[in-house]
C-alpha positions in Angstrom: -6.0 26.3 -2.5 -5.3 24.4 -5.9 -3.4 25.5 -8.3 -2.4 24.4 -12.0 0.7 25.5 -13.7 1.3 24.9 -17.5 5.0 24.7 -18.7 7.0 24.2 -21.7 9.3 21.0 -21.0 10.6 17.7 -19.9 7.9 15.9 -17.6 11.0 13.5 -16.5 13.1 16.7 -14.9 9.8 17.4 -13.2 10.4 17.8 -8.9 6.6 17.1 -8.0 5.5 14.3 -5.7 3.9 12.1 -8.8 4.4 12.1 -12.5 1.8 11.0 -14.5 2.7 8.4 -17.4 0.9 8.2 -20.7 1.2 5.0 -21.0 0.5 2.2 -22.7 -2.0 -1.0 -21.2 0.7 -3.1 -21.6 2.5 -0.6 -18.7 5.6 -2.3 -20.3 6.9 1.1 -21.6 7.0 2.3 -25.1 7.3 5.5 -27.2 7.0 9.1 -26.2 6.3 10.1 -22.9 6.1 5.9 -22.2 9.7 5.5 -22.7 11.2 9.1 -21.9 9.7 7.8 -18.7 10.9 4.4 -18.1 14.5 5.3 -19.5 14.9 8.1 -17.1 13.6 6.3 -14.1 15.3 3.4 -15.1 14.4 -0.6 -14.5 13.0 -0.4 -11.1 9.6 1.2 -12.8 10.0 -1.6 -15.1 10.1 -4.2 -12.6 6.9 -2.6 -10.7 5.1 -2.6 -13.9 5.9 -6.6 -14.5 5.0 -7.2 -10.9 1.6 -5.1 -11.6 0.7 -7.0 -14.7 1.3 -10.5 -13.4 -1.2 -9.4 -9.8 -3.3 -6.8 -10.3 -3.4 -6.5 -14.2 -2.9 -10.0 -16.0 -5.0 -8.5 -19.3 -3.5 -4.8 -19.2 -4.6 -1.8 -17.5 -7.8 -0.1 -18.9 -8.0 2.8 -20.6 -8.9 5.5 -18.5 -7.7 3.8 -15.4 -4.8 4.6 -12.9 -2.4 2.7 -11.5 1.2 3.8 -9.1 4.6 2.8 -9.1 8.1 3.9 -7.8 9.3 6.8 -10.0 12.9 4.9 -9.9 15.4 7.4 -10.4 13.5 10.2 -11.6 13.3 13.0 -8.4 9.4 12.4 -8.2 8.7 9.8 -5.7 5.6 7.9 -7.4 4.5 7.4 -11.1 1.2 7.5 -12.0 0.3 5.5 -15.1 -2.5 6.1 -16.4 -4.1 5.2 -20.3 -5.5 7.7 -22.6 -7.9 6.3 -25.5 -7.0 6.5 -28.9 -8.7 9.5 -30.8 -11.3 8.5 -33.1 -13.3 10.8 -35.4 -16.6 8.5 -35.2 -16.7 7.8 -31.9 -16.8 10.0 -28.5 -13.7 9.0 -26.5 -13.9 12.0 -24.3 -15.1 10.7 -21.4 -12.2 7.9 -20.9 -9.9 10.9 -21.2 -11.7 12.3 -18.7 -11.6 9.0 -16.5 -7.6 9.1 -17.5 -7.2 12.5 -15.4 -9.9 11.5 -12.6 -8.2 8.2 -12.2 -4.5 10.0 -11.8 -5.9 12.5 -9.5 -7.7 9.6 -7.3 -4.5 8.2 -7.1 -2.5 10.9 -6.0 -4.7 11.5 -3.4 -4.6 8.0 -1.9 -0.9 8.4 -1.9 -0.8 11.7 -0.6 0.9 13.8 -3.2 0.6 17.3 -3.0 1.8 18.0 -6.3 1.5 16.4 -9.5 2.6 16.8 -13.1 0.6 15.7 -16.5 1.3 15.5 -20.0 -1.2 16.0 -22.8 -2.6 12.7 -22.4 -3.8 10.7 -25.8 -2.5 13.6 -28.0 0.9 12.2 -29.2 0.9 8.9 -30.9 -3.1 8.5 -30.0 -3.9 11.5 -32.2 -6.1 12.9 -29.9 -6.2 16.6 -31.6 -4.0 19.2 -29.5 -7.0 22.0 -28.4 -9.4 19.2 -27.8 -6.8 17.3 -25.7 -6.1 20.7 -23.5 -9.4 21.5 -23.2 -10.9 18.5 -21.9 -7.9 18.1 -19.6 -8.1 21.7 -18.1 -11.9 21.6 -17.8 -11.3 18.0 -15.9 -8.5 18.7 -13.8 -10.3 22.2 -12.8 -13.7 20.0 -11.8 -11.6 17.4 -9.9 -10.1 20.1 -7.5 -13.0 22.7 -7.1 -15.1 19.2 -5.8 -12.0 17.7 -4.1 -10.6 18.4 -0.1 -7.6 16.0 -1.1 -4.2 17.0 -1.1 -3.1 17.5 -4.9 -2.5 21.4 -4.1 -0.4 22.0 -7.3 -0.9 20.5 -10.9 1.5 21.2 -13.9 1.3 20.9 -17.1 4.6 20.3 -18.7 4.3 20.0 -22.6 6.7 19.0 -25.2 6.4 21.0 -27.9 5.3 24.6 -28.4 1.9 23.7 -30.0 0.9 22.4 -27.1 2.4 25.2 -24.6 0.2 27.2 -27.2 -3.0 25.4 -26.9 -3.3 24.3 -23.0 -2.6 28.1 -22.3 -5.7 29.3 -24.7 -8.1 26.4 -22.7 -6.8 27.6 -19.5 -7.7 31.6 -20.9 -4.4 32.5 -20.3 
C-alpha cells in the first residue's frame, strides 16, 4: 500500500531512501532547493553531476527527465534530479511537470527506493503558480502509484513555506 505524506520543512533533513532535486539542466547546482541540496550533501553530488554531464548528458538534462546520484552526505542514500519547466501563461507546460514526477518515480523504482521525498517542483524560481503546482503533482504522483506494483511505498511532500503546506494539503482534500 502507497502512501503520500505532505510536510512543512527541510527536504535536506529528509531520512527517505531518495530525495528528489529541483534542479536545474545544467545539474551543476544552483538556487533553492538546487543548492540547499548540493551544499548539504556536499561535493560528492557535485562530482556525480560533472561525471553525468560529460557521459550521459553533454547538452543538459531535459526537462521533465530524471536522472540519480549519490545523496553525499545528506542521510538519503540517492538523489533524484529531476527538471521542472518554467511556467508560462501562453503555453501548456503541464505535461513536462508531469513527466518531472513520472521520470523521478521511474527512477526510484529502478533503484529500489521505498520511500521518496519531493518538493514543489517548478513553483519557486520557475513561477509555476503554488495550487496549480500541488495539484498536478498530487494528481500525478496518486496515478503513478495506483498503476504501479514498484516499490516507492511512501512519498512526502516536504514544502518550504506555509503557502505551499497550505495548498498541497487542499489538492490532496485534506
Amino acid at each position: 500500500m502507497s502512501g503520500i505524506e505532505i510536510v512543512r520543512g527541510d527536504i535536506t533533513d529528509e531520512q527517505v531512501d531518495a530525495i528528489v532535486n529541483a534542479a536545474n539542466s545544467s545539474l551543476l547546482g544552483g538556487g533553492g532547493v538546487d543548492g540547499a541540496i548540493h551544499r548539504a550533501g556536499g561535493p560528492e553530488i557535485l562530482e556525480e553531476c560533472r561525471r553525468l554531464r560529460a557521459t550521459t548528458y553533454p547538452d543538459g538534462l531535459p526537462t521533465g527527465q530524471a536522472v540519480a546520484t549519490t545523496a553525499g552526505r545528506l542521510d538519503a542514500r540517492w538523489v533524484i534530479h529531476t527538471v521542472g519547466p518554467v511556467w508560462s501563461a501562453t503555453d501548456d507546460r503541464t505535461p513536462l511537470l508531469q513527466d518531472a514526477y513520472r521520470s523521478s518515480l521511474r527512477v526510484a523504482r529502478e533503484l529500489g527506493a521505498t520511500s521518496i521525498a519531493f518538493p514543489a517542483i517548478s513553483a519557486g524560481i520557475y513561477g509555476w503558480p503554488m495550487n496549480d503546482a500541488a495539484r498536478t503533482a498530487i494528481s500525478t504522483v496518486r496515478s503513478v502509484l495506483a498503476a504501479s506494483t514498484g516499490t516507492v511505498e511512501r512519498v512526502r511532500f516536504v514544502l518550504f513555506s506555509d503557502t505551499a503546506l497550505a495548498a498541497f494539503r487542499a489538492a490532496a482534500g485534506e
